[in-house]
Legacy VTK file of the C-alpha trace (Angstrom):
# vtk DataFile Version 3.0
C-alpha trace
ASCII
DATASET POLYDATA
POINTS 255 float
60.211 -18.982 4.350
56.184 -19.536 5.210
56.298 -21.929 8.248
53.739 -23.932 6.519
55.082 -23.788 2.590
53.902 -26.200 0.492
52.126 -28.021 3.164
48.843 -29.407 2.771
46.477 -29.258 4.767
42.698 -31.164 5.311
40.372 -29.451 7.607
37.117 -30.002 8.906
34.216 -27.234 9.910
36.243 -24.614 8.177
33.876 -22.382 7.147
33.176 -20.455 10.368
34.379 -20.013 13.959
37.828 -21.467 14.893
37.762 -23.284 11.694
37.405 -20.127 9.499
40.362 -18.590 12.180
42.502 -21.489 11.104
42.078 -21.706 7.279
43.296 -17.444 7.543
46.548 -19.002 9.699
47.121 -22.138 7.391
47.184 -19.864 4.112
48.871 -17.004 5.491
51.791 -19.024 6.496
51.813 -20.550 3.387
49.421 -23.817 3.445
47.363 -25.430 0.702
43.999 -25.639 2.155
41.319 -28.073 1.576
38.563 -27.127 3.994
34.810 -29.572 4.059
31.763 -27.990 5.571
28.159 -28.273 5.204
27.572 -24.874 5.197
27.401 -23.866 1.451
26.961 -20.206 2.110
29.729 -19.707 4.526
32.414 -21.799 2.192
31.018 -19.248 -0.735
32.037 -16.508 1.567
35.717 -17.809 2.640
36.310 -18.544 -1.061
35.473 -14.470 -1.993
37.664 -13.976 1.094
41.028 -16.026 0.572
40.703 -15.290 -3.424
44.108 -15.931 -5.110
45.023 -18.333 -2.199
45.824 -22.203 -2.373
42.242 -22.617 -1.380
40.061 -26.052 -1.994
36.234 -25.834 -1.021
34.507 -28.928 -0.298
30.649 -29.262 0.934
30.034 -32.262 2.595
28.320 -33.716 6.124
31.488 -34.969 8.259
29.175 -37.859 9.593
28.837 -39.675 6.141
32.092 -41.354 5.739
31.394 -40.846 1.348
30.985 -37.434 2.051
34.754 -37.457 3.903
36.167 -39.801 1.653
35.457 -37.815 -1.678
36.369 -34.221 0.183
39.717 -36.052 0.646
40.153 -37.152 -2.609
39.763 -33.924 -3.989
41.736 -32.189 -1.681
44.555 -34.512 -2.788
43.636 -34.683 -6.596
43.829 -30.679 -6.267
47.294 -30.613 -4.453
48.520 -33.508 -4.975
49.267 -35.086 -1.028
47.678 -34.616 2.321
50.181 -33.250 5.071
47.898 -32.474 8.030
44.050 -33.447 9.098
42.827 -31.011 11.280
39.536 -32.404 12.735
37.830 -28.865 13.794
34.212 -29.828 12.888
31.830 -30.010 15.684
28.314 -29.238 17.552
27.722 -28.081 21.217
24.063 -28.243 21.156
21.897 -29.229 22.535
23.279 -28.039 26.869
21.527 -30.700 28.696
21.761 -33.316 31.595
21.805 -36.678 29.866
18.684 -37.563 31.148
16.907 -34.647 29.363
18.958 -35.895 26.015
17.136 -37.620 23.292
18.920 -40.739 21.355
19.014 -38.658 18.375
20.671 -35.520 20.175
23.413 -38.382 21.885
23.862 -39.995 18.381
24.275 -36.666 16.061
26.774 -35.190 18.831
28.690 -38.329 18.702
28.691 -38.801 14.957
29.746 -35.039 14.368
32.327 -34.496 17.098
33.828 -38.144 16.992
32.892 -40.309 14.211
34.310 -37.222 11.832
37.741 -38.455 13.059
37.154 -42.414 12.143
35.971 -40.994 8.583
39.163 -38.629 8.249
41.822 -41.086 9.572
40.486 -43.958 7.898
40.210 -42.278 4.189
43.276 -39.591 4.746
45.694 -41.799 6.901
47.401 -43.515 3.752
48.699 -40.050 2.285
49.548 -38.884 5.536
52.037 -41.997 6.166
53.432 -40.972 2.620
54.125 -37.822 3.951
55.163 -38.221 7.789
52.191 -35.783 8.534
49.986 -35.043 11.304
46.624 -35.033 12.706
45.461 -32.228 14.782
42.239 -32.504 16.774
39.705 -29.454 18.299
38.863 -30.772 21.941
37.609 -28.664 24.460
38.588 -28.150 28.035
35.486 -29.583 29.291
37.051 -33.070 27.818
39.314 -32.793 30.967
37.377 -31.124 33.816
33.703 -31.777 33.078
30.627 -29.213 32.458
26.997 -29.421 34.122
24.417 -29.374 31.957
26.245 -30.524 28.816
26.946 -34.169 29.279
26.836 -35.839 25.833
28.956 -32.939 24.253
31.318 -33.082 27.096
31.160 -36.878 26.532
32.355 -36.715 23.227
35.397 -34.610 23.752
36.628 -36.472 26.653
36.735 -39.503 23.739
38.590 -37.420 21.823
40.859 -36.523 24.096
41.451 -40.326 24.508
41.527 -41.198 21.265
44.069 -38.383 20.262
46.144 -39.767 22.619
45.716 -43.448 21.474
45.932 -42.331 17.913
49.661 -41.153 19.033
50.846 -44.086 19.920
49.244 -46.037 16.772
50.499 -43.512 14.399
54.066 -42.572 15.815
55.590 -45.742 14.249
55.292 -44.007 10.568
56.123 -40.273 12.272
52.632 -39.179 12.334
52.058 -37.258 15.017
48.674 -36.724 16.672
47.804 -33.797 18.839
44.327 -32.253 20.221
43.974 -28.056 21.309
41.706 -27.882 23.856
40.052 -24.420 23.999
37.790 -22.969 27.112
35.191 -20.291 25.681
36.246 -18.812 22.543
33.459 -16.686 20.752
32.155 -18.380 17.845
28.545 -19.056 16.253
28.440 -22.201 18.258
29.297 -20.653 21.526
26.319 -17.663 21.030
24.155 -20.456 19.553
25.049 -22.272 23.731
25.028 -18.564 25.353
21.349 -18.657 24.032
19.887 -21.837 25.553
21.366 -20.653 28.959
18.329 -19.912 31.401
20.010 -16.403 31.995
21.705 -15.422 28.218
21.812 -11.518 29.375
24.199 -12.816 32.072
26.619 -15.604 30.130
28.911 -12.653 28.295
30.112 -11.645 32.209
29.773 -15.442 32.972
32.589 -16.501 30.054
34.879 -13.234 30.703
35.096 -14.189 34.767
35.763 -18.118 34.090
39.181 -17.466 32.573
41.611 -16.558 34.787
43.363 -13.929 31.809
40.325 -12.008 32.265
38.492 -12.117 28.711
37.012 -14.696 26.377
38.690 -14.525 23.405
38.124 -14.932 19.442
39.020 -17.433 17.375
42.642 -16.397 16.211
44.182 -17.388 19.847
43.246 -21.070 19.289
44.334 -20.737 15.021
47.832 -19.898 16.749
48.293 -22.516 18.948
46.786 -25.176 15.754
49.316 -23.556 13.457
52.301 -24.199 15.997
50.948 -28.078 16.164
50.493 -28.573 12.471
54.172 -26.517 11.855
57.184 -28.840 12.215
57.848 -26.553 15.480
56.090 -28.981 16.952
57.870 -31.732 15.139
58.670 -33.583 18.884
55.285 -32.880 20.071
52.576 -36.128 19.927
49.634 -37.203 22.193
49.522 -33.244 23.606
45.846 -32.087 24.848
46.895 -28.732 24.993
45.245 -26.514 26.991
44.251 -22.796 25.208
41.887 -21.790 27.823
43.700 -18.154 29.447
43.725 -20.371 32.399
40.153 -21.453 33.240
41.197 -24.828 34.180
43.171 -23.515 37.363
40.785 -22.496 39.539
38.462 -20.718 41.001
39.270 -16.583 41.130
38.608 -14.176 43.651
LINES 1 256
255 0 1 2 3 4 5 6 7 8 9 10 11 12 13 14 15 16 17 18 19 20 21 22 23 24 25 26 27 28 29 30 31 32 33 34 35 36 37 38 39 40 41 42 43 44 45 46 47 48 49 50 51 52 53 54 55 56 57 58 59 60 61 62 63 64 65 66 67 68 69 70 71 72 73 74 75 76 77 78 79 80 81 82 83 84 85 86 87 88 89 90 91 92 93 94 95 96 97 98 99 100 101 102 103 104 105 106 107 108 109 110 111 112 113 114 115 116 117 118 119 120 121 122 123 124 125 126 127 128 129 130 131 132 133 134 135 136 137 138 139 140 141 142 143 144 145 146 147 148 149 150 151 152 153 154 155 156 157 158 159 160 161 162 163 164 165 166 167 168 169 170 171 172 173 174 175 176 177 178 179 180 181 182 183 184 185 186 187 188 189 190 191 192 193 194 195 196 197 198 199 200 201 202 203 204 205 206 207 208 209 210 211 212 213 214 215 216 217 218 219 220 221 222 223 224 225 226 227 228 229 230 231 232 233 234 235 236 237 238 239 240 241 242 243 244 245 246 247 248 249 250 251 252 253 254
């Protein structure tokens, strides 16, 4: 049997990047997928991709909670329940000192990469308590050990770090479990959209390779694998977890 049959599962900034990565993982091992992005073009694409699968489109901007709260009603209206949120949407731009950040850079950041969860808990937690589900979160590495030049991103995934750890302990009465994967440099649009503002781009490909200690910066699929161990009930005694897919980064320096 599929180690995610009949499971259903909400995700956020599905349409590309880790997010596309995961929605391929979830349906493969046998998920019902309802994925929101804002990205009309991409979700066109993963629909002519995953065509025949238990696949649920939704476009929508994860910082207007209306935009959340219908995606979520659909998503259940189509499959009936909601068994996992995985909260994957999220910005790194722009790679600044907070000094150099503008109100509305801090405030977009903030409401992408954290205020998403709010919207998703607060309009998906009631079928999820039904269900004895889960919440996955996509943190970042930084969220732990810091990044110059990137302080209001790095900001908002050492709150959600935090939070998916305070969101355990809320949650574990009704057996929701609450977990975050915390990838180091995986190459996605978002990462070549950061690679680009870097004062020496030509340079950053060597730069991402060197800083994990395995040698490489990977693709997406690496982080899909861990999320599709957290959502699957292999996990099942596993709650308040940053876990750490990063090929080591977070050790050290190398020689």
């Amino acid at each position: 049997m599929s180690v995610l049959a009949d499971k259903v599962i909400f995700l956020t900034g599905g349409a590309a990047g880790i997010g596309r990565e995961c929605v391929k993982a979830y349906l493969k091992a046998g998920a019902k997928v309802g994925v929101m992005d804002s990205d009309q073009i991409a979700l066109n694409e993963i629909v002519k991709e995953f065509e025949g699968s238990d696949l649920l489109v939704c476009v929508g901007d994860v910082r207007l909670g209306n935009d959340v709260r219908m995606s979520i009603e659909k998503t259940i209206e189509a499959f009936g329940e909601i068994n996992a949120i995985h909260n994957n949407a999220g910005i790194a731009s722009p790679s600044k000192p907070i000094d150099e950040t503008s109100e509305d850079e801090w405030d977009n950041l903030f409401s992408v990469n954290l205020k998403s969860v709010f919207w998703t808990t607060k309009f998906g937690i009631n079928s999820l308590k039904k269900t004895k589900g889960c919440i996955l979160n996509t943190s970042s590495i930084v969220g732990e050990m810091g990044q110059d030049n990137h302080a209001a991103y790095v900001a908002t995934k050492g709150g959600m770090n935090g939070l998916t750890k305070a969101m355990a302990l809320d949650y574990a009465p009704f057996e929701i479990r609450v977990n975050a994967v915390c990838p180091a440099g995986v190459w996605t649009p978002m990462l070549r959209k950061w690679a680009g503002e870097q004062s020496d781009p030509a340079q950053i490909e060597n730069y991402l390779d060197n800083i994990h200690a395995l040698g490489f910066c990977p693709e997406g699929d690496v982080i899909a694998d861990v999320a599709l161990f957290l959502i699957s009930d292999a996990a099942r005694f596993v709650t308040g977890c940053i876990m750490p897919v990063s090929g080591g980064a977070e050790l050290g320096y190398k020689k």
